[in-house]
C-alpha positions, 0 to 999 in steps of 0.5 A: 483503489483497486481490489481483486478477491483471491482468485481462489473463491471459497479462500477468499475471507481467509485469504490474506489482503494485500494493500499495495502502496507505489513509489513517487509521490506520483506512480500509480499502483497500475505499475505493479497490478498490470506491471508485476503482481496483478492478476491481468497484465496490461493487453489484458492477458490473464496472468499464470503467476498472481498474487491474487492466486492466493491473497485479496489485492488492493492497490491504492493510489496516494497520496490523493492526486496521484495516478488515478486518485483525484480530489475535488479541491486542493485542501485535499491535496497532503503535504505531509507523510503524516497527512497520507498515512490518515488517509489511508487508514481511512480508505482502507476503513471504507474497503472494508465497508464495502467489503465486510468479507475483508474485515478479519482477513490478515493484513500484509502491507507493501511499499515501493518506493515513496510508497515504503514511507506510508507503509511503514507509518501505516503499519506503525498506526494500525498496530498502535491502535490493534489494543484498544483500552478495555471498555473502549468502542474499539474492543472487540471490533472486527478489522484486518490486523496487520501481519507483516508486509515488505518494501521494495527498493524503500525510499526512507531516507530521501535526505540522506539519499539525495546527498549522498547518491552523486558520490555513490555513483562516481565511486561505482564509475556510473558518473565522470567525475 
């Protein structure tokens, strides 16, 4: 994963964070960072326009084994929507660990791609979880909440895309029939 704080230090706690999920299974979130929103693009020039002008960005690469995201075994590599979405609840715990200054930040999560499949179910979990059962260990404890979040060009329906995207295209004359 990558984090950048908001560029803006002294706003950097009230900053919203932004968790940024890529398409594939297989992009790497360097598409977006050094591609689109980030705050560098990739020679290194610093951008005039950045989300990290106003929001923490964390880009994390997943499921594990995509991009730079990498796993000592293959019991660790997920097969399963269900199986990624755990993980990134997890990775975003340990952000936090290491970052205690994001923990009551607002949370916007963003999906593109593959990536809107995990965001939303990411979502879902989060705000499942957001009211825990009074006397719980969980009431009361710090973390970021989510806020709201965008998808771009989401890739919800695979099954329904895949067999309807052929007639699509010869109905748009992109493909002869």
């Amino acid at each position: 994963w990558w984090l950048y704080g908001a560029r803006r230090a002294a706003k950097r706690e009230g900053a919203p964070l932004v968790l940024w999920l890529e398409g594939g299974p297989g992009s790497s979130g360097w598409l977006s960072d050094l591609g689109q929103i980030g705050p560098v693009d990739a020679a290194r020039n610093e951008r005039a326009a950045s989300w990290a002008a106003r929001a923490n960005l964390l880009f994390v690469d997943s499921p594990v084994g995509t991009g730079f995201s990498f796993c000592g075994r293959a019991a660790g590599l997920r097969s399963s929507t269900k199986q990624v979405v755990l993980d990134l609840r997890m990775t975003l715990a340990a952000v936090i660990d290491r970052q205690p200054r994001l923990k009551n930040c607002p949370l916007w999560i963003f999906g593109q791609g593959w990536g809107a499949q995990p965001a939303v179910r990411l979502a879902e979990l989060l705000l499942a979880a957001e009211r825990p059962p009074p006397g719980s260990a969980a009431e009361g404890s710090a973390r970021p909440r989510p806020r709201g979040g965008g998808l771009g060009n989401p890739w919800l329906l695979p099954e329904e895309a895949v067999t309807t995207y052929g007639a699509f295209l010869r109905g748009h004359d992109v493909l002869d029939a």
